[in-house]
C-alpha positions in Angstrom: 0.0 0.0 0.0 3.1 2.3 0.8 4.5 2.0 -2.8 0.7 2.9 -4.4 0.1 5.9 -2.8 3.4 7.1 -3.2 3.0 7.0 -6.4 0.0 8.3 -7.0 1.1 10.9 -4.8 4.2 11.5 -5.8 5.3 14.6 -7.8 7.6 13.3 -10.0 5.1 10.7 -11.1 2.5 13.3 -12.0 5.2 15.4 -13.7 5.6 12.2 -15.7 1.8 12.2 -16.5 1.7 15.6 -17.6 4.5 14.9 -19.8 2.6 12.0 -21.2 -0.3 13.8 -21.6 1.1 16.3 -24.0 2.8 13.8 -25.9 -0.6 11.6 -26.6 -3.0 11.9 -28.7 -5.4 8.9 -28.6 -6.2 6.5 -25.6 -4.8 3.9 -28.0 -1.1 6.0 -27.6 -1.3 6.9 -23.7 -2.1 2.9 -23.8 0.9 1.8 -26.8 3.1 4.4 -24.6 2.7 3.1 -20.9 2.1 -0.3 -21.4 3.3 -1.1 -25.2 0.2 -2.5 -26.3 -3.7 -1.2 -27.4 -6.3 -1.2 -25.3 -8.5 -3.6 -25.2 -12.4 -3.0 -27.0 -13.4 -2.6 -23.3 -10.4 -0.7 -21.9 -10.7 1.9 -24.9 -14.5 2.4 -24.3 -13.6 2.8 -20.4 -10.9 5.1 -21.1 -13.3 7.2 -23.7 -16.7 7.6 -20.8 -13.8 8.6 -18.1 -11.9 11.2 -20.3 -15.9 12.4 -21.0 -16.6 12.1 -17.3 -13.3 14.1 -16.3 -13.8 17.1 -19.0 -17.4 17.3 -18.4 -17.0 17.3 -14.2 -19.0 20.5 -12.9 -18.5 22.6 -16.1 -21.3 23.4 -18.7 -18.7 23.5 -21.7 -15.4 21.7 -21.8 -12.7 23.7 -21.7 -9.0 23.4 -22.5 -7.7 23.7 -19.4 -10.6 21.2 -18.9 -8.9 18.5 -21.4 -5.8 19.0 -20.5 -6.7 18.1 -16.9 -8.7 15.0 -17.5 -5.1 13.8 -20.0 -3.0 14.0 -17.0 -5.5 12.2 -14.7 -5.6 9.3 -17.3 -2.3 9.1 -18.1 -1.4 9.2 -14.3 -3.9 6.3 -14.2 -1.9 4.0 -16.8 1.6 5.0 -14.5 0.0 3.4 -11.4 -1.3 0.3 -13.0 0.2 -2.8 -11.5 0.8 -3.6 -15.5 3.3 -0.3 -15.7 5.0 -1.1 -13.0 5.9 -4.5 -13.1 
């Protein structure tokens, strides 16, 4: 438990992430990237409804800022998968 929240706490992780994040694209690349392979059918249908969820979170029109935000929290997501790390 140490080691998870660590690193989803950690700076240098999210600084990763962000990095990530402006590097991607698609779902399909965060997922080729982080874990070098596609997402699964389901795991791309996941990763579309939470990158809709995260934009659309309290706000009555996406913003950039908006997008940008919910990119980082995905990509974040992939580096703390137990499939990233080990």
């Amino acid at each position: 438990a140490p080691q998870a929240l660590a690193l989803m706490n950690d700076a240098g992780t999210l600084e990763v992430a962000k990095a990530l994040a402006g590097r991607v694209k698609s779902a399909d690349e965060a997922f080729t990237l982080a874990l070098s392979r596609p997402p699964t059918t389901e795991e791309a249908a996941e990763a579309l409804a939470f990158l809709k969820q995260q934009v659309g979170a309290g706000r009555a029109a996406p913003t950039a800022d908006g997008r940008r935000k919910a990119w980082i929290d995905f990509c974040h997501t992939l580096l703390n998968a137990n499939e990233f790390l080990y």
